[in-house]
Each structure stands twice: as structure tokens, then as C-alpha cells.
C-alpha positions in Angstrom: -15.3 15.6 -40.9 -12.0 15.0 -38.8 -11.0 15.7 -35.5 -10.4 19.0 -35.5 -13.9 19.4 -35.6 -13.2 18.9 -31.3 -11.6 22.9 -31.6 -14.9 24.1 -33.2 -18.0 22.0 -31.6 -19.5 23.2 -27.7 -20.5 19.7 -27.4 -18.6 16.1 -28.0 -20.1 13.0 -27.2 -18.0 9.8 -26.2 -20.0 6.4 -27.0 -18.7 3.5 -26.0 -18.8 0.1 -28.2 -20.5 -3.1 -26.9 -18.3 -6.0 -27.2 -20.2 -9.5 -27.9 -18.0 -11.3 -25.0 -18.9 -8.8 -22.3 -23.0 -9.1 -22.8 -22.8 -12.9 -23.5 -20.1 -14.2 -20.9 -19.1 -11.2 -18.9 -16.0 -10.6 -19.7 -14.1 -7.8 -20.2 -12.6 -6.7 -23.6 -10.3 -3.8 -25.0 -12.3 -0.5 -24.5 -13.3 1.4 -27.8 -15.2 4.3 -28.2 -16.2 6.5 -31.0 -15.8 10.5 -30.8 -19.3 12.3 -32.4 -20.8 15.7 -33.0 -24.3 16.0 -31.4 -25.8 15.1 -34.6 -24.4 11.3 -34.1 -21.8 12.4 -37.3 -18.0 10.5 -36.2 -15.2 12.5 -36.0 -12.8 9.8 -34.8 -12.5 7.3 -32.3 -10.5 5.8 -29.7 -9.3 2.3 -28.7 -7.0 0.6 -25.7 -4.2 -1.3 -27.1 -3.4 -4.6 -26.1 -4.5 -8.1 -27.5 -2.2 -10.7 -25.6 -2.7 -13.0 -22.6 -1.2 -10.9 -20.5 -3.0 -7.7 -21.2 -6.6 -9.9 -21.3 -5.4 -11.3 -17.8 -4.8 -8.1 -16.4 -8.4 -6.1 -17.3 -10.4 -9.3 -15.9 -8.3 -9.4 -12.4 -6.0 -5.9 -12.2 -9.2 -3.6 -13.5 -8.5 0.4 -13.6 -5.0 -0.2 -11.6 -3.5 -2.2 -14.9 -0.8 -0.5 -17.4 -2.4 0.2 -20.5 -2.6 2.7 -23.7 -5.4 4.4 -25.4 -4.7 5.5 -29.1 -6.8 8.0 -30.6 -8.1 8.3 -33.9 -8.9 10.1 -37.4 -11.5 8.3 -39.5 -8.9 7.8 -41.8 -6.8 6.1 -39.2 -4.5 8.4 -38.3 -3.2 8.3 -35.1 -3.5 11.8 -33.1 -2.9 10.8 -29.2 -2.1 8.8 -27.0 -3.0 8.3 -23.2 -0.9 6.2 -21.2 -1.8 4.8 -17.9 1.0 3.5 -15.4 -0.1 0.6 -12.6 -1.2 2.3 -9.9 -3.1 0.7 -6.4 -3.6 4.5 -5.6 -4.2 8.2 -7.2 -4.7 7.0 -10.8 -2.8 8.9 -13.3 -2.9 9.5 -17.4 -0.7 11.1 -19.6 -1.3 12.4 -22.9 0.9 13.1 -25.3 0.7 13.4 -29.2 1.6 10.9 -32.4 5.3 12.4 -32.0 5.6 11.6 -28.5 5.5 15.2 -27.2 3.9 16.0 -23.8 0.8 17.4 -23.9 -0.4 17.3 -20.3 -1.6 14.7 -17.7 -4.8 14.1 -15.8 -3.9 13.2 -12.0 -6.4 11.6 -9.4 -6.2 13.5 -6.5 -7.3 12.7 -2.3 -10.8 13.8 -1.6 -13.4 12.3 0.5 -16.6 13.9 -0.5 -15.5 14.5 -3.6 -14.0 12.8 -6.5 -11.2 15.5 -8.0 -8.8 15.2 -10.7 -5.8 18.0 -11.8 -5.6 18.4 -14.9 -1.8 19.5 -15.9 0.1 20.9 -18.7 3.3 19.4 -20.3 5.5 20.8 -17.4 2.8 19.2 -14.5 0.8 23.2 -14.0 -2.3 22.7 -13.1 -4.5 24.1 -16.1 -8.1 22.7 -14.9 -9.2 21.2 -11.4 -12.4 18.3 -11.4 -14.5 18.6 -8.1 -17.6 16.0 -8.7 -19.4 15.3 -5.7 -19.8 11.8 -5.0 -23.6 12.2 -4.7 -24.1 13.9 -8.2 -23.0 10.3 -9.4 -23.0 11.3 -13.2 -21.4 14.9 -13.4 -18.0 15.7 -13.7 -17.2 19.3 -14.1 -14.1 20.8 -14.3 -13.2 24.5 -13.3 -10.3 26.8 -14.0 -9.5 29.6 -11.1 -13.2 28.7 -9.8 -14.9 29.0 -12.6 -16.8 26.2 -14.6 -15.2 25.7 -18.0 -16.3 22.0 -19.0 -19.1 19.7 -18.1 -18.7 15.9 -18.9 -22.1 14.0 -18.2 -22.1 10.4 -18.0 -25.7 9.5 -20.4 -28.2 7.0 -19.9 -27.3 4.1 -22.3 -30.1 2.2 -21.9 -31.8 -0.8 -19.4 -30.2 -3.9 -21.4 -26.3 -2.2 -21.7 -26.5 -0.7 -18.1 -27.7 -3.8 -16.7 -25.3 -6.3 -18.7 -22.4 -4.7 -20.6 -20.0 -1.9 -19.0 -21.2 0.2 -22.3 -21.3 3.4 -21.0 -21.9 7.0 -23.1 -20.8 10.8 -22.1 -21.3 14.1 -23.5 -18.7 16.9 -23.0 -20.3 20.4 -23.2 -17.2 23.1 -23.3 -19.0 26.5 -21.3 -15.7 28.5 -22.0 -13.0 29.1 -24.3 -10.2 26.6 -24.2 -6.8 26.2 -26.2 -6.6 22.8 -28.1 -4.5 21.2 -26.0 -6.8 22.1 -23.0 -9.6 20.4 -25.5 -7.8 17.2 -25.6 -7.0 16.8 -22.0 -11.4 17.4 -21.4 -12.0 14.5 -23.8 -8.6 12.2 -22.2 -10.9 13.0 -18.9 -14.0 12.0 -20.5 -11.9 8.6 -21.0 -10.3 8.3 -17.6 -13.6 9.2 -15.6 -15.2 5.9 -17.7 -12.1 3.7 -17.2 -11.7 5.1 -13.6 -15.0 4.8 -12.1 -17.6 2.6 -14.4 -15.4 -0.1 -16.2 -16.2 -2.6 -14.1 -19.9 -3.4 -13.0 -19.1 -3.9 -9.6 -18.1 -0.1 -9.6 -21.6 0.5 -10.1 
């Protein structure tokens, strides 16, 4: 099974990997995660690049506002994506483009006070998909094209020991409409940004 089993499948889910360092001394490591069917079967996975002082400095003191990459994978390695996100104190941004280094769109944080809303944009910045998750539905994130609700990512109960002690977290992405492939990657880049964004670190919980 590869990744283009992402064009096929209503439903993805996003599992994030417990690091031995962040349950046992709190500190926070590279983010990885590994991309499944609902049946638990991998279809690739996806990790934040990085391994020097610098970059370990800046995810225990700089959090969701560093520079940083996320490359995503085949099981056999192969790199499909990548997500790149700029330093930013305000309106968080990621871009996506693919191995060759061609655009394929961009997931921008946008103002909103009752809300929490993304834009979700093409390779030429048009808005394809809009996120509008009200701040009191803590845990749902759905995203809408021309008002009508196309995706659902849902952050998952991981369990008392990795909510409590590790920033471990799991999502599922249920697709309620039909989407192109690039639209498809840009859900599961937000599926990505919405974990980095808002439950990285435990204080953000």
C-alpha cells in the first residue's frame, strides 16, 4: 500500500509517535507521525527535519513560531512533500510543495476571535478551502468550500498516560466530498499544521 491510497480512502488517520525524551524528561523532540487507513494499515508517514542545536533550541523555547520542514513519506522512503513553515510571532503560515519543488498550495492562519480559521490556497495563493472551528468545539476542525462542508479533521483521544505526559496526539480526516489530489494533500498538511499549531506544546492545552 502507498500513498496514493490518500486519493481513494474517505477516511486517513494521522498518529503521532511518542518520543522516549518527551514522556521521561519533558522535552520536546522532532515531530513524526505515521499516515494509516482505518484499518491501522501504513501508507506512509511524515517527519520534521532538523537534528542540530540550533533546531533542538528553537522547538524547546521558539515552539509553533520556529522555522522548520516536514517531509512526507512512502514506505519505501520516498519523498512525496514537503511543508515548510517560515518564523512567524503572528498568522502562522505552511507551504506545501512536492519532491520537485513545485507549489502546490499553502495553508494560511487567518484573524478570528471566536473562531480559529485557516485559508487553504492553491499554487497561485486562491483560496480553495476555508477552516472555521469554533474555539469551544476544542477538537473539530472542518473545512468548507463555498459554504459547504467538504473535510472533517477530528483530533482523537490518545489515551490518559500520552495526554497527560507526552504532546502525542492522534487525528482522523474523514473527506465528505469529492476533492482533486492536490486539494487531498493540503487536508492532510492541515491535519499537520492544526497539531503543530495548537497542541505541540502542553501548555497549549
Amino acid at each position: 500500500m502507498t500513498l496514493s491510497a490518500l486519493f481513494q480512502s474517505s477516511e486517513v488517520l494521522v498518529r503521532q509517535r511518542t518520543e522516549p525524551l518527551e514522556v521521561v524528561l519533558d522535552f520536546e523532540t522532532r515531530n513524526k507521525y505515521d499516515l494509516c487507513l482505518p484499518d491501522g494499515q501504513r501508507i506512509g508517514f511524515a517527519a520534521e527535519q532538523g537534528k542540530g542545536l540550533l533546531a533542538a533550541l528553537g522547538r524547546q523555547f521558539f515552539g509553533h513560531w520556529r522555522s522548520f520542514d516536514v517531509h512526507v513519506f512512502d514506505m519505501a522512503r520516498n519523498l512525496w512533500w514537503v511543508a515548510s513553515h517560515p518564523f512567524r510571532w503572528f498568522f502562522q503560515r505552511f507551504e506545501i510543495r512536492d519532491a520537485r519543488g513545485i507549489a502546490v498550495g499553502a495553508i494560511q492562519q487567518r484573524f478570528g476571535l471566536l473562531y480559529r480559521r485557516f485559508d487553504v490556497e492553491g499554487p497561485s495563493g486562491e483560496v480553495w478551502l476555508s477552516m472555521a472551528a469554533p474555539r469551544w468545539h476544542f477538537w473539530t476542525f472542518p473545512l468548507f468550500r463555498q459554504g459547504q462542508e467538504v473535510a472533517l479533521i477530528e483530533k482523537k483521544w490518545s489515551g490518559l498516560l500520552k495526554e497527560a505526559f507526552t504532546d502525542a496526539d492522534n487525528f482522523r480526516i474523514t473527506f465528505r466530498a469529492m476533492l482533486s489530489e492536490a486539494e487531498r494533500v493540503l487536508v492532510l498538511a492541515t491535519a499537520l499544521f492544526i497539531d503543530l499549531l495548537y497542541f505541540e506544546s502542553k501548555d497549549n492545552r
